[in-house]
C-alpha positions as CSV (number, residue, x, y, z in Angstrom):
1,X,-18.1,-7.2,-23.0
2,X,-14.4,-7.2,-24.5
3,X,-13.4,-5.4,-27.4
4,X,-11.9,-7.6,-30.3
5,X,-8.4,-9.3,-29.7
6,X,-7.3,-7.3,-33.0
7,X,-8.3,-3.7,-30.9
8,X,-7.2,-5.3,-27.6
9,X,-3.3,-6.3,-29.2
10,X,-2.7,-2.7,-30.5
11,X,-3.6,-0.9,-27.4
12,X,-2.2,-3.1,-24.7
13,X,0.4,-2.7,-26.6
14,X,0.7,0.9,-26.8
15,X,-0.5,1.7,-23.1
16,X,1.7,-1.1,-21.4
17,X,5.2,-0.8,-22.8
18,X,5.1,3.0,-22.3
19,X,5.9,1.6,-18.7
20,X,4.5,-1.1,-15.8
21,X,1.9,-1.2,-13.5
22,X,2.5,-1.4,-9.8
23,X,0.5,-3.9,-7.7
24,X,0.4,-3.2,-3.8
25,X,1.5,-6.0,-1.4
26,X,-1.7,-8.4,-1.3
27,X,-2.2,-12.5,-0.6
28,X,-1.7,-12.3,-4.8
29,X,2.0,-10.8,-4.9
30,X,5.2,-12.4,-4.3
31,X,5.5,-12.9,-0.3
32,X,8.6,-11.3,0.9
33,X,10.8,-13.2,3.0
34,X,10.4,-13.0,6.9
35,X,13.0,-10.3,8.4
36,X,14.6,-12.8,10.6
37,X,15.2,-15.3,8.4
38,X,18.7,-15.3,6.7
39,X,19.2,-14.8,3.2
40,X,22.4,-16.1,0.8
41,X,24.2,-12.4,0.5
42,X,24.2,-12.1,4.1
43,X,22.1,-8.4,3.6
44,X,18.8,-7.5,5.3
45,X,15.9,-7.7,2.2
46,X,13.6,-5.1,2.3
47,X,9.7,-5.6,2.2
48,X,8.3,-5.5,-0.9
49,X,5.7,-2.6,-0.6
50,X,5.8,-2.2,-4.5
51,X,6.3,-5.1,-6.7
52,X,6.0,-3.5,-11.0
53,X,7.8,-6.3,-11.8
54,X,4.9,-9.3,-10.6
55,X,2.3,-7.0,-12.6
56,X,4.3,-7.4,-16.0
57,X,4.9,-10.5,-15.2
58,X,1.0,-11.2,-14.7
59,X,0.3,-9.2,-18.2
60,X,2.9,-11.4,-19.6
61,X,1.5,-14.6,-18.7
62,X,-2.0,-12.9,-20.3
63,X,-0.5,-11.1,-23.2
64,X,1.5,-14.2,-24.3
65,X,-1.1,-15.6,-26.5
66,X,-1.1,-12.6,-28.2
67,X,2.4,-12.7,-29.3
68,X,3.4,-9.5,-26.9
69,X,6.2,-9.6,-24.3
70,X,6.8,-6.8,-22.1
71,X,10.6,-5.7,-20.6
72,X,10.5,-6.1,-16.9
73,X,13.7,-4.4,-16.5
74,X,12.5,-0.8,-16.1
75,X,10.2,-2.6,-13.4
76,X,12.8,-4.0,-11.4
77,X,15.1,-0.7,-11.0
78,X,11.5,0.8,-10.1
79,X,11.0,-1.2,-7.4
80,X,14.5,-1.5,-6.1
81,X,14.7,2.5,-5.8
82,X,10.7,2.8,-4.7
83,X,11.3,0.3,-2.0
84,X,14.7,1.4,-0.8
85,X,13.2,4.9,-0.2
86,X,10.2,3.5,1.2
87,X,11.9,1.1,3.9
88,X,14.4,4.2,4.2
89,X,11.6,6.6,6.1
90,X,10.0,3.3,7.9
91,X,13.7,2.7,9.6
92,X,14.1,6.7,10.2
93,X,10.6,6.7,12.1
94,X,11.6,3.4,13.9
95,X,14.9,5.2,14.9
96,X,13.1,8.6,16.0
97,X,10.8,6.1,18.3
98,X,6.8,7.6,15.8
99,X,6.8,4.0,14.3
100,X,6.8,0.8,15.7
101,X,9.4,-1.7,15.2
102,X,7.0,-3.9,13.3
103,X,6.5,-1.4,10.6
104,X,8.4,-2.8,8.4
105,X,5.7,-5.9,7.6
106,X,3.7,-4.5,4.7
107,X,-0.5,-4.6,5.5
108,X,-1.4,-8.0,3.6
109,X,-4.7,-6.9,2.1
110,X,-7.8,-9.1,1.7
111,X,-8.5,-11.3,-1.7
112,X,-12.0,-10.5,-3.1
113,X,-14.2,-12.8,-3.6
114,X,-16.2,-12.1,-6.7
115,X,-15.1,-12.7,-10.0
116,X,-16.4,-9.7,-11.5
117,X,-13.6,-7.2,-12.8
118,X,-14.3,-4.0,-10.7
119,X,-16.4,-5.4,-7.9
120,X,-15.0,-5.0,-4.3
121,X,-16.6,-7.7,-1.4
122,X,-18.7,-6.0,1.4
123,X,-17.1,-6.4,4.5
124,X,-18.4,-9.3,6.7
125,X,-16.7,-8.2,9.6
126,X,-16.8,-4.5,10.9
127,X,-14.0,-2.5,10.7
128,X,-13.7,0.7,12.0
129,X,-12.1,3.8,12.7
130,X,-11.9,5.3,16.6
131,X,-14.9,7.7,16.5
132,X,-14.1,11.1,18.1
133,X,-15.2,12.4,21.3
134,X,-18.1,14.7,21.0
135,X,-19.9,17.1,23.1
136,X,-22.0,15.9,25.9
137,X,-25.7,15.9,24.6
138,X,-24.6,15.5,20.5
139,X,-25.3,12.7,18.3
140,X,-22.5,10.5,17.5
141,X,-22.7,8.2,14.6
142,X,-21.7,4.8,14.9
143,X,-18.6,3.8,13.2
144,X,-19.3,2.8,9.5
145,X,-18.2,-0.7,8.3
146,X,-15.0,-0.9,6.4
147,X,-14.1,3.1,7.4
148,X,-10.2,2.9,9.1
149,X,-7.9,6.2,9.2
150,X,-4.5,5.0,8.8
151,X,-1.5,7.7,9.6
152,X,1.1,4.9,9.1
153,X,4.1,5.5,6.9
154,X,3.6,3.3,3.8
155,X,-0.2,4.3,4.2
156,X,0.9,8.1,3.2
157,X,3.7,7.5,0.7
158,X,1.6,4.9,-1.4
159,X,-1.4,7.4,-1.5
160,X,0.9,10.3,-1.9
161,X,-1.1,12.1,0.7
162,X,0.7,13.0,4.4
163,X,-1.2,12.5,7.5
164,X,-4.7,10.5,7.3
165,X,-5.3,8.3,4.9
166,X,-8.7,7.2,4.3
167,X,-9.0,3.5,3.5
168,X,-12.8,1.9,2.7
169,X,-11.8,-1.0,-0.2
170,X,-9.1,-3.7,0.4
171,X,-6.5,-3.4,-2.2
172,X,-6.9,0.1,-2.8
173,X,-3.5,2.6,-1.7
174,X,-5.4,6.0,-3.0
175,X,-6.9,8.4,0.0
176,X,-10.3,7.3,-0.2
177,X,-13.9,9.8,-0.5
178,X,-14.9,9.8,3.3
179,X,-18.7,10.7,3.7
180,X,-19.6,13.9,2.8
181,X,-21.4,16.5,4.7
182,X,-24.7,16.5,3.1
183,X,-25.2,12.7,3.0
184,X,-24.7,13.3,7.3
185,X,-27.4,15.8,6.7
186,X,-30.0,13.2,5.3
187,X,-28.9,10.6,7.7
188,X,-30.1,12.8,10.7
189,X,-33.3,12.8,8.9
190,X,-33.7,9.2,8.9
191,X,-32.9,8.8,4.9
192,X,-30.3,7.7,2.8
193,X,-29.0,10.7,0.0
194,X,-27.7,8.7,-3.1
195,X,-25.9,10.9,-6.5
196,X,-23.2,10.1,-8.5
197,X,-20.5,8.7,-7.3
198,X,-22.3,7.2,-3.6
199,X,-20.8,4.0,-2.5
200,X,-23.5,1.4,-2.2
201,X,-23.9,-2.2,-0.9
202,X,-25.2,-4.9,-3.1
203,X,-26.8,-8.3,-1.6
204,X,-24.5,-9.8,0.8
205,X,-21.5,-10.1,-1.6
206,X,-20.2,-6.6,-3.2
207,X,-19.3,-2.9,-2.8
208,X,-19.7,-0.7,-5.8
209,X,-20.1,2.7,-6.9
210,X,-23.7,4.9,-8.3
211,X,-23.5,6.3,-11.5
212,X,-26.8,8.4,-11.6
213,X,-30.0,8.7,-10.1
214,X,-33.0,10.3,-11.2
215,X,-36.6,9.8,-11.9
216,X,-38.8,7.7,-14.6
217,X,-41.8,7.9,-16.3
218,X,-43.8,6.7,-13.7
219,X,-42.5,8.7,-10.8
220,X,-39.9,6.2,-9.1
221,X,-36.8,7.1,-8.2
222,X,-34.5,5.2,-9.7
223,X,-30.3,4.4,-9.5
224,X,-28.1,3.1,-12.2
225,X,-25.2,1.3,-11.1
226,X,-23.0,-1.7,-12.8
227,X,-24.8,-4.7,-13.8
228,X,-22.4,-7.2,-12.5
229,X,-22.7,-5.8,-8.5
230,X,-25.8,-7.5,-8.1
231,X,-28.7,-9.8,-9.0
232,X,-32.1,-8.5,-9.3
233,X,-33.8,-8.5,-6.0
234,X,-30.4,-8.0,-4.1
235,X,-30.8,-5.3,-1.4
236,X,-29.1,-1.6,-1.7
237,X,-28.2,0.4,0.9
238,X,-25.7,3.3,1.4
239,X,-22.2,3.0,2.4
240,X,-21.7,6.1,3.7
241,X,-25.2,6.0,5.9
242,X,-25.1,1.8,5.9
243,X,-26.8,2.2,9.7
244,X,-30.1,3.8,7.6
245,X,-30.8,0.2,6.4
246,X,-31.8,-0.5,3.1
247,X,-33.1,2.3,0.7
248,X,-33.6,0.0,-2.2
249,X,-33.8,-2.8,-4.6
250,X,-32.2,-4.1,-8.2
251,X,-35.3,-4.1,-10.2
252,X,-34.0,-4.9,-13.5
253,X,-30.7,-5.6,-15.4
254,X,-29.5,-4.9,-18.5
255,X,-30.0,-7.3,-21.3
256,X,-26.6,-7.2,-23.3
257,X,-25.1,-5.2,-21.4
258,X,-23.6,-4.1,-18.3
259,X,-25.6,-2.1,-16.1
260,X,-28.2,-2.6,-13.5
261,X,-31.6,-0.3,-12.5
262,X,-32.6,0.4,-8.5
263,X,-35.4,1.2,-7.6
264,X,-35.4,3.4,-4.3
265,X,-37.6,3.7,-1.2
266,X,-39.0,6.4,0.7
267,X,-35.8,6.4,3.0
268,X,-34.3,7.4,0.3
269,X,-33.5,11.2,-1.3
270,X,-31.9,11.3,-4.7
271,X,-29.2,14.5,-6.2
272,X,-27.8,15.4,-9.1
273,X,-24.9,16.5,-6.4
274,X,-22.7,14.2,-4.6
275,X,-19.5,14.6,-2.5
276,X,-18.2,17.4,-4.7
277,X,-19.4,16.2,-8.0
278,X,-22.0,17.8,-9.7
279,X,-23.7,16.5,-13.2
280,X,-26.2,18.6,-15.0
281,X,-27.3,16.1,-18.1
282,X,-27.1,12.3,-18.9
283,X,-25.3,10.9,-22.4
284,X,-23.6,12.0,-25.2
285,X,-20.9,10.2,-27.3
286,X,-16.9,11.0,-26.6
287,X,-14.6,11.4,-29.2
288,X,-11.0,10.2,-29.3
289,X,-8.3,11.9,-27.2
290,X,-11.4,13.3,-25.2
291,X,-11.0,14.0,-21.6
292,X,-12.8,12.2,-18.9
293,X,-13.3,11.6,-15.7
294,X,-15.1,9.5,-12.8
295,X,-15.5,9.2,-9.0
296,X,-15.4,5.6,-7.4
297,X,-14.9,4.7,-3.6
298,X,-11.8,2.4,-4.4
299,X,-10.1,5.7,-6.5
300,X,-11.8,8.8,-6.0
301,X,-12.0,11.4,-8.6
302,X,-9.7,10.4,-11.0
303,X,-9.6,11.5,-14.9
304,X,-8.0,9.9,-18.5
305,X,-8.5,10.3,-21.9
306,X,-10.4,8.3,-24.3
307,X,-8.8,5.9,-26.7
308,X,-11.5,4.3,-28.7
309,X,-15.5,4.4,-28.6
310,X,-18.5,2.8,-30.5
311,X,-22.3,2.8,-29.6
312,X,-22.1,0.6,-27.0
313,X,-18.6,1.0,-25.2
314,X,-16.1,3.5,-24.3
315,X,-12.3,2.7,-23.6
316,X,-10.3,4.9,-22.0
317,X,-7.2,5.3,-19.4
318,X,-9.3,6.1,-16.6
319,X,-8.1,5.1,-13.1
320,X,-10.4,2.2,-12.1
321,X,-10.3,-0.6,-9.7
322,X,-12.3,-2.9,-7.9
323,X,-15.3,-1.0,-6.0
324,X,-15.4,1.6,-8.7
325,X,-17.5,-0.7,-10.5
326,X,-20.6,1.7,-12.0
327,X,-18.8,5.1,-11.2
328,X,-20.3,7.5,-13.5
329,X,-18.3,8.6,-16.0
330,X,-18.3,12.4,-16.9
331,X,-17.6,14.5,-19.7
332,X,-18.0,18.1,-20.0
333,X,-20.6,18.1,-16.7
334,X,-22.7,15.0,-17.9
335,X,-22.9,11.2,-17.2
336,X,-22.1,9.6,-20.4
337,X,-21.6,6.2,-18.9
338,X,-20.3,4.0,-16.4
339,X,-17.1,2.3,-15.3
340,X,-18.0,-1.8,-15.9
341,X,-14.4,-3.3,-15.8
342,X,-10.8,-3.8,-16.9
343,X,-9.3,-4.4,-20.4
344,X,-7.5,-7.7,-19.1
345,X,-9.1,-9.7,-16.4
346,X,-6.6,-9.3,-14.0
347,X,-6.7,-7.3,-11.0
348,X,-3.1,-7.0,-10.3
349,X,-3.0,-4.7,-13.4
350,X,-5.5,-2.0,-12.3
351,X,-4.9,1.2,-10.7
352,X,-3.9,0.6,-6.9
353,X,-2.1,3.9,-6.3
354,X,-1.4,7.3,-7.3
355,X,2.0,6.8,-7.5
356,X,1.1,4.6,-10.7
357,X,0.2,7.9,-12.4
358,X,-1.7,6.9,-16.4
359,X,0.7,3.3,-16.0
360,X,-2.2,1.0,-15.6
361,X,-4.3,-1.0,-17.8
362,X,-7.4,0.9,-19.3
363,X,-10.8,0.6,-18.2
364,X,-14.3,0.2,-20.2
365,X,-17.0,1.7,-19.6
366,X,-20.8,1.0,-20.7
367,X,-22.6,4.3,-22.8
368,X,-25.5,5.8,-21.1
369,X,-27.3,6.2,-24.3
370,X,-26.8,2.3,-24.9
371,X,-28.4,2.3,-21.3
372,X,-31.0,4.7,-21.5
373,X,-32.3,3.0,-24.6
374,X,-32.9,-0.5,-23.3
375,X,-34.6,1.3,-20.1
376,X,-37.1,2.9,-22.8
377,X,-37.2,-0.4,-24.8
378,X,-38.1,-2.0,-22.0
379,X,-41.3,-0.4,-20.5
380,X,-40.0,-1.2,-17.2
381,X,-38.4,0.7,-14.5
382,X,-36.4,3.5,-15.9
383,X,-38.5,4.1,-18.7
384,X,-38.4,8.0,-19.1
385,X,-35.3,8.3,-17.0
386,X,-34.4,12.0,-16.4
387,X,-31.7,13.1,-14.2
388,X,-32.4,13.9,-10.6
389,X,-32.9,17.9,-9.9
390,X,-33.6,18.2,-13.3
């Protein structure tokens, strides 16, 4: 699913030395040294809560064979002044007595573990935020797996967003899409509400993201999401109403390429809408320098522009990561694919933060004609799709 090495080496080259990447403190970055332990200049070392210079290292080590080397200084006076201002506030909030003295240890975050380039792991433990006192006499919801509110320092300068930051995939620094009102709505009625852009469960091993729903020739109602999230016969369910159960199956997979079809139950209601996002239309080819955009849990709505496309893939500088895996991909109000992976296999150079801005390696996406076409070709489910609402 790569492009040629010849169209890989002229745009790594052109997106990655126009500046570095930065990779969030994780069990793959450079540990820091312990606080207490005493170093040769005699001077406290900050924690390294962003570390530009391990990413170019990383695409170094990958771009190598290619005959490219990237300058790691710009990376290194990056970090040095990010991370000075960062463990600047953490020491002002320890003074003032709103942050505890331990602040200064960056979150380790956990290593996934799939292979697959944009697919986060479903969480086998439950974590939680505090749920809210509510009225005597309402429903309250049980706290969603893998759902934590964090006010903490680092958690609001790497997301660029002060007072709650949302956090739902490990690894991911951006304020992430917490369930939106209408998906509560159907949850009250005993149903799952899937759209673009719902986080779903796959199986037992992965988190991802819905690019479309809708409904085929045979009346089913039918999801389209990444192929690599899950096997056919792997169980779907909701993220944002997981205590619903399971709402559906993968049914098929594609072919030659990267995309899988679910078949929903009768738990299930499908939209055109979803948390904000709104599609009126499925494919359509981009064009160079074209603007577009997608929603994934790991991310949220984030947009780029297109550098290259042919029939069957698009590449562009969208903001993708792990979990945004099948994120529908929209131009001009319609799906016109979905987000499948990374240019280089390598996590550590994917977009972790907003503070990263366009400096992260570019994503591909599968078409949604290519996808469409194999459903017809098929005669199987998704034959006939047409968009939900439609």
């Amino acid at each position: 699913m790569r492009l040629p090495v010849s169209r890989r080496t002229v745009v790594t080259t052109s997106i990655l030395a126009a500046g570095v990447t930065l990779l969030a403190p994780s069990a793959q970055a450079t540990p820091a040294p312990p606080v207490t332990e005493p170093v040769t200049t005699q001077t406290t070392v900050a924690p390294r809560w962003v570390d530009t210079a391990g990413a170019v290292d990383q695409a170094n080590a990958t771009l190598s064979p290619l005959g490219i080397t990237l300058d790691r200084t710009a990376a290194e006076q990056f970090d040095a002044t990010a991370n000075a201002h960062i463990d600047a506030g953490i020491t002002a909030g320890i003074t003032a007595g709103v942050l505890p003295v331990d602040a200064r240890i960056p979150q380790a975050t956990t290593p996934y573990a799939t292979t697959a380039d944009q697919t986060a792991q479903a969480p086998q433990a439950v974590i939680v935020e505090t749920p809210l006192l509510a009225p005597a006499g309402t429903h309250v919801r049980p706290p969603l797996p893998n759902y934590t509110m964090r006010t903490d320092l680092p958690a609001q300068v790497m997301a660029l967003t002060p007072g709650e930051v949302l956090h739902r995939v490990p690894g991911s620094w951006f304020n992430q899409p917490a369930v939106p009102v209408e998906s509560q709505v159907t949850e009250d009625q005993g149903k799952s509400l899937f759209g673009p852009g719902t986080p779903i469960y796959l199986g037992q091993d992965s988190m991802c993201t819905l690019a479309v729903t809708g409904v085929d020739a045979e009346g089913r109602k039918i999801g389209i999401t990444a192929g690599h999230c899950g096997d056919v016969g792997d169980a779907v369910r909701s993220a944002d109403s997981f205590w619903v159960g399971e709402a559906g199956t993968i049914v098929a997979d594609g072919s030659n390429d990267d995309y899988s079809v679910i078949e929903f139950g009768s738990n299930a209601e499908i939209s055109n809408s979803y948390n904000g996002v709104t599609v009126n239309g499925i494919g359509g080819r981009t064009t160079n320098l074209q603007e577009v955009c997608k929603t994934g849990v790991a991310t949220g709505f984030t947009c780029g522009l297109v550098w290259t496309a042919d029939e069957r893939l698009t590449m562009s500088q969208l903001c993708a990561m792990q979990g945004d895996s099948g994120a529908p991909v929209i131009a001009n109000g319609r799906v016109v694919g979905l987000i499948s992976g990374g240019l280089i296999a390598n996590h550590d150079l994917s977009c972790r933060t907003p503070i990263q801005g366009p400096l992260h390696m570019p994503s591909l996406s599968v078409n949604m004609d290519r996808i469409v076409a194999e459903m017809d070709a098929s005669g199987g489910p998704g034959r006939g799709f047409t968009l939900a609402g439609q």
